[in-house]
Structures are given as structure tokens and as C-alpha cells.
N, C-alpha and C positions, 0 to 999 in steps of 0.2 A: 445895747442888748438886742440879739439879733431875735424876730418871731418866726413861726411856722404857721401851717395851717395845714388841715386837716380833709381829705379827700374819702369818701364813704369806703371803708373795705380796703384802703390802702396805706394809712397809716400816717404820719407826719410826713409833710412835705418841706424840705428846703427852702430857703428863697432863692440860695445860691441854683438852684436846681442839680438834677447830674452831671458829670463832666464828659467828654468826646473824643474818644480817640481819634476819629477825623480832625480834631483840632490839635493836635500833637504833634510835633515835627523834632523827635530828640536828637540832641547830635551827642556822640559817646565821647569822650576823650580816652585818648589809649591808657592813659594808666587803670583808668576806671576798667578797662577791657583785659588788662592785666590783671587786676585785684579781682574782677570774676569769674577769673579762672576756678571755680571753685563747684562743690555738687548744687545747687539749684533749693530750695527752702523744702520744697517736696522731697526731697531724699536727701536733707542734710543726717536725718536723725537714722536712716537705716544702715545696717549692720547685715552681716554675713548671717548671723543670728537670727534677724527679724526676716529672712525670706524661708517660705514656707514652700520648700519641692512639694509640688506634686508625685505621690507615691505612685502614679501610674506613668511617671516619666523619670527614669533613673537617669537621664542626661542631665539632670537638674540637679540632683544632687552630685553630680558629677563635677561639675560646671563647679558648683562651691567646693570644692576637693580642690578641686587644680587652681582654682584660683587664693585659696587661704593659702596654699603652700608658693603660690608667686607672690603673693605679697608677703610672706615670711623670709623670701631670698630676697628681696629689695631690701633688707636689711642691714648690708655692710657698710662700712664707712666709703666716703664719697671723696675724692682725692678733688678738691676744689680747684676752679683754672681749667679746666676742657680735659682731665684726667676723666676716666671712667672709672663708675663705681659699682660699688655690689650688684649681679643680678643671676639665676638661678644658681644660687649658693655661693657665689664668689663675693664673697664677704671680708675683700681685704683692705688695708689701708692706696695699698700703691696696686695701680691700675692694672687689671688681669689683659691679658689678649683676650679680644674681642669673641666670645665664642662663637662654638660653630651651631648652626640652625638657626630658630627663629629667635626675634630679638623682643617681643608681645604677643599677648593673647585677643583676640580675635572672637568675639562673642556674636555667631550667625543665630537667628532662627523668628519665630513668624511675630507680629507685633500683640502685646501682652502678655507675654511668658516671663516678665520681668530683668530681663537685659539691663536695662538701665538700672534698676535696684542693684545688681550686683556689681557693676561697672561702678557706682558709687559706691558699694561695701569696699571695694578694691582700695580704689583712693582713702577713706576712712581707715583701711585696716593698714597701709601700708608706712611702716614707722619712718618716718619721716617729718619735720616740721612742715604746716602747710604751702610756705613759701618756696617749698622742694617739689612740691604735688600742681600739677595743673590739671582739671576738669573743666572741658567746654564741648559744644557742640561741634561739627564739622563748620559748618558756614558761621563758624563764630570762630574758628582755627584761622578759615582762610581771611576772612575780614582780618584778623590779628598781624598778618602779614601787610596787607593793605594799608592798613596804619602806622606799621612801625619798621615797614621796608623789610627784605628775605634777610637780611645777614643781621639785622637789630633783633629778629626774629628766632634768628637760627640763638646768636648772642642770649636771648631772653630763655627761652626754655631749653638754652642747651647745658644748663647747670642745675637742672630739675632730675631726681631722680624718679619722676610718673609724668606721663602725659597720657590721661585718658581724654578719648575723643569719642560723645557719642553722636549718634546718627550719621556713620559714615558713608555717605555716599560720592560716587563721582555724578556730575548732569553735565560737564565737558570735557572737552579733549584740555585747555588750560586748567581746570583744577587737576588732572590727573597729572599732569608735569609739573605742576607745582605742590602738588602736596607728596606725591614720589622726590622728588629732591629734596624737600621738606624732612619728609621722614628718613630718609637716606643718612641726611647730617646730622640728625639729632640720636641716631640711633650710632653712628658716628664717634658720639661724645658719652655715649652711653646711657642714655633716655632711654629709659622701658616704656613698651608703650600697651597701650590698651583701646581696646573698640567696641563696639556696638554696630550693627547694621542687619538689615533682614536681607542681605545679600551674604555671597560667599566673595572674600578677596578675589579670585581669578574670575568672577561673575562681572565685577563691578565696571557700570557703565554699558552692560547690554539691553539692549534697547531703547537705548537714549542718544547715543552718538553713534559714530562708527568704530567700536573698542578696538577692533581688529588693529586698527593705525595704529594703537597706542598699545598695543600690546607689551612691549617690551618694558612699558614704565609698568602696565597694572599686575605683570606679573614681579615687578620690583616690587612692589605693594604689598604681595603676595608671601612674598620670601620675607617680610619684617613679624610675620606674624603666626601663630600656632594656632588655629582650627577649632572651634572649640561650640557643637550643637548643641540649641538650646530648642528641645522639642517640648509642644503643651500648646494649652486653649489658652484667651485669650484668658486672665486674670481678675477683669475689671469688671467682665460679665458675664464669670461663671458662678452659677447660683441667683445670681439676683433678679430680679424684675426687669421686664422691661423699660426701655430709659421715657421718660414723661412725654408725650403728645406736647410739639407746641402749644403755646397761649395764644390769644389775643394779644391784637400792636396795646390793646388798651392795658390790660393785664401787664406785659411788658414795659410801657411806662410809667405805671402806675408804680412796682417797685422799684425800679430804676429812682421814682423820685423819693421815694421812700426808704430808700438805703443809702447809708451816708457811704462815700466815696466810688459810688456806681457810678461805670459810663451808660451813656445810650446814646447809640447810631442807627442810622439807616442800612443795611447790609448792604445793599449796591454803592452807597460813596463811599463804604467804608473800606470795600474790595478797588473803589477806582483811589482810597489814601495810601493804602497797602502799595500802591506802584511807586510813589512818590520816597518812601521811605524804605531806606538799604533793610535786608530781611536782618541784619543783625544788631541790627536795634529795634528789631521789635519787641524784646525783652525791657530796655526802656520804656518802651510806650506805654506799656501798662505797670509803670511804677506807680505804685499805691493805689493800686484799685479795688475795689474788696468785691467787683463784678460785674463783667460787662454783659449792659444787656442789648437783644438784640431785635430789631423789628422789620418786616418782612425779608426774611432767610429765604433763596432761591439757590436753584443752580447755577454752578458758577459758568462763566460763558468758557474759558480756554483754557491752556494748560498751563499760561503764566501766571493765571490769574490762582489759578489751582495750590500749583507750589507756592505760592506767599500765602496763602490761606494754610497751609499746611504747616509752615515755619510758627503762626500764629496764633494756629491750637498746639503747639508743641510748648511755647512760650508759655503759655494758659496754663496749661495742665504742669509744666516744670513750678511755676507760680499758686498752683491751687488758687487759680479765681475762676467760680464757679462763670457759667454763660445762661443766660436768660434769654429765648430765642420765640418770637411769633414767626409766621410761614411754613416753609417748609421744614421736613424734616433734614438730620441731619445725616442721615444715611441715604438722602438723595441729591445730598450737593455736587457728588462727581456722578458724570455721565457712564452709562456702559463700557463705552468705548476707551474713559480715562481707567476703570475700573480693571479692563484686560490690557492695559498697558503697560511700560517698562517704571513707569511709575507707581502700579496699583499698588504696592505693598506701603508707600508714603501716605498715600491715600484711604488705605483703612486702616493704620496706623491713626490717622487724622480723625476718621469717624469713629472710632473706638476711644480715642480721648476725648474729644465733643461729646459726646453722649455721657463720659462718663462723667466732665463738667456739667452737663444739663442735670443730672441729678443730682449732681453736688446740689445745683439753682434752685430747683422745684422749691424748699422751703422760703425763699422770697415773695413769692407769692402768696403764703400761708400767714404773714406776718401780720 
């Protein structure tokens, strides 16, 4: 029989204590990468229904018009074998010519206006078994290739009739040729496809490589998809309170050990394990954690360091595990200079989900 003991103002303590993300090293197995192809536990339950337009933005209600009526024409039978199947109304047994125009819809606009909500209603609403539907992240797409080779790839989702991708970004010139050939074949076999990203398709990759070179794929990119703005505030914190003032490292440990299956790390090795570990298994890493906490939070030093910190509040907040943070704040972990960069939209996408996990946290310390 295992004991605890008892710390003034902080509740039962473990003996096992909390556990470490810096001690984590997952490795995925592709089936496993395959079978997650799915919407994320945080927006397994939403529905076209459960999003709420903003009445002072009619793109939103828009945005669910055209999208209910594409998932309504992905409804025809699916001629199995590399045949193409139903898609904006071609609803027939034996394979249509390929229409003409976009072949996906393409969801642009600024971070919290609920993109990803709807990009899940999508998959959800679209009649299909789920073994037809894929949902993953962009750097959880291209890892998927990584693992299972371009043609086992093309092979794997090219008998799906959805592939949503969200956070579609390019950050080089090789994702942009490989995920244009990518999409190229799959759209090919008749994969409809669907996006998220706070860029516009013929934007993608400015200010981060030299797009110019690659133009000819990112306007291929470009042409797979139909346009579709999604303007408004941010969602997560409009109305509410400001997010909670760090704690104390004490206060921070304190629940950390007081909550059963919390981590706690240091923030600086945590961001020097984050190097060590492929960004798409960072959704791994924090299998079963019910909340990481965190003690002295600083800015982060560069821009590599930046982007894996940013894959890893996207993980968090896909997961709802709240974060418990002493130091700094979280809306000063990117610098100015990251902040007017070709990255900034990643970036307060990042401190807009961090914050909005610190508040999830705050009642760990109340406990």
C-alpha cells in the first residue's frame, strides 16, 4: 500500500512525485500515425452546430454555408481502387471527369476566429466511415510521408474521400515540393481536401524562404483549393479576464506534486529536450498528462527554438492539458523582432493558446 504526505496549502503529495517531459523520448510507430489521423479530443465533440459566428462578422456564417454544403457533396459513392469519387455533387457510382476548378476549401484568417473548429465540423459532418476521413496537422502530414515513404503515402490516403490538414504552413523550399506533388496525386485519385492556415495559398512561404524560386509549386498549391475568409477576434479572449499573472517556482511545484499525472520541468532544458525530439511526436510526449507545469518561463533565445515551442502549445491546447507556469509571462516569450516576422501569425497563435491553457491551470493551485 503505497503512502503520501502532506505539504501546508498544497495538498497530497506522491511519492512517485510528477513526471518529465524532459524525460520522454517517444518514438511513433506509423500505424499509430495512421490511426491519428483523426480531429484531436478538443474538437472531437464539435459540430457545424456548436460554432457560434460572430454577428458582427458575416464571413463566418459564411464560412459554415459553404462548408455544410461541401461536406454534403462528398457524399456519393466512392468507386474503390484509385477510381474517383463523389465531390461538389458528383455523386456517382463510376468515376466523373475530374472537375474543373478547385479541388478543396481553404480556410485563411487571423488565429482564434475558430478555423480549426470548423475544419473538424467538416470531417465530422462528412458521410463517410472514419477510415475514409483523415485529420492531421501539416508537420504531422509531412512526417506521415517520412515514415511510410511518398508512393505508400500517396497509396494510404489516396483511397480517403477527406484529407483535412490543419496548420498549413510552408517554412521551406522541400516541404513546398513535397507537399505540391503530395497534394497533386491525391487530388489525382479524388481526395477532397481541406485547410486551415493564417496565410493565403499564393502567400505561403513569404517571409521565410525565397517563395519566389518556388513559385510554380505554391501557385500549384494554390489552384487545389477555393479561398474561403474567415474574419473576427480572437475567440478565446474575447470577454473574458485577463489570463492569471505567473506563480512562484514554489507554488508551481507545489501543484505539480499535488496533481496526479502532472509533469514538471525546468523551461530552459525543457526547450534544450524539445531539440532532441521530431516536432511530431510531440503529441506523444504528453500522453496522459493531465498538466504540465512549468518553472522559470523566459524568452526563448531563436527562432528554432521558437517553432518547436509553438508545435508544443498547439499539442497542449489540441489535448486540453492545462500549463502551470512561474517566470515570465507568456505573451513575452517571442521577441519583437520574432513578433514582426514571417512567422508572427504562429507565434500569437501560440501565445493565444498558452494563455488560454494558463487559465485552464490557475485552479491547480486553489486545490
Amino acid at each position: 500500500m503505497s503512502s503520501s504526505t502532506t505539504t501546508p496549502g498544497s495538498g497530497p503529495l506522491t511519492d512517485a512525485g510528477p513526471l518529465s517531459l524532459c524525460a520522454r523520448e517517444p518514438h511513433v510507430p506509423a500505424d499509430r500515425l495512421v490511426a491519428e489521423m483523426v480531429p484531436p479530443p478538443r474538437f472531437d465533440a464539435v459540430r457545424f452546430a456548436t460554432y457560434i459566428p460572430d454577428p458582427n462578422q458575416p464571413s463566418q456564417t459564411e464560412a459554415v454555408t459553404v462548408l455544410e454544403n461541401f461536406a454534403a457533396g462528398l457524399g456519393g459513392a466512392h468507386a474503390v481502387g484509385g477510381g474517383r469519387r463523389g465531390l461538389f455533387g458528383f455523386g456517382r457510382s463510376r468515376a466523373p471527369k475530374t472537375p474543373a476548378g478547385p479541388r478543396g476549401v481553404y480556410l485563411d484568417g487571423g488565429y482564434g476566429v475558430g478555423k480549426t473548429h470548423l475544419l473538424a465540423s467538416l470531417w465530422h459532418a462528412t458521410p463517410a466511415e472514419p477510415a475514409l476521413k483523415a485529420f492531421g496537422t501539416f508537420v504531422e502530414l509531412t512526417n506521415l510521408v517520412g515514415a511510410l515513404g511518398f508512393q505508400k503515402t500517396v497509396q494510404t490516403l489516396g483511397g480517403h474521400r477527406l484529407l483535412c490538414i490543419d496548420e498549413f504552413e510552408l517554412d521551406d523550399p522541400g516541404d513546398t515540393v513535397l507537399v505540391s506533388t503530395l497534394l497533386g496525386k491525391l487530388v489525382e485519385s479524388g481526395v477532397a481536401l481541406a485547410a486551415t492556415s493564417n496565410t493565403l495559398p499564393g502567400k505561403l512561404g513569404e517571409g521565410r524562404f525565397a517563395a519566389a524560386d518556388f513559385l510554380r509549386e505554391i501557385q500549384g498549391l494554390s489552384a487545389h483549393f477555393r479561398a474561403l475568409r474567415i474574419d473576427g477576434e480572437d475567440y478565446r479572449h474575447r470577454g473574458l479576464p485577463e489570463a492569471p499573472a505567473p506563480f512562484t517556482d514554489e507554488e508551481v511545484t507545489k501543484a505539480a506534486y499535488a496533481t496526479p499525472g502532472a509533469s514538471l520541468d525546468d523551461f530552459p532544458h525543457l526547450l534544450e529536450h524539445l531539440a532532441k525530439v521530431h516536432p511530431s511526436r510531440y503529441g506523444a510526449l504528453t500522453d496522459g498528462l493531465t498538466a504540465v507545469c512549468l518553472t522559470d518561463v523566459r524568452p526563448v533565445p531563436d527562432q528554432s527554438t521558437a517553432l518547436r515551442l509553438v508545435v508544443l502549445a498547439d499539442r497542449l491546447y489540441d489535448r486540453e492539458v492545462p500549463v502551470l507556469a512561474s517566470g515570465q509571462p507568456f505573451d513575452r516569450l517571442f521577441s519583437e523582432e520574432m513578433l514582426k516576422g514571417g512567422y508572427r501569425k504562429k507565434y500569437f497563435r501560440a501565445i493565444s493558446r498558452l494563455t488560454a491553457l494558463a487559465r485552464d491551470a490557475k485552479g491547480l493551485v486553489d486545490q
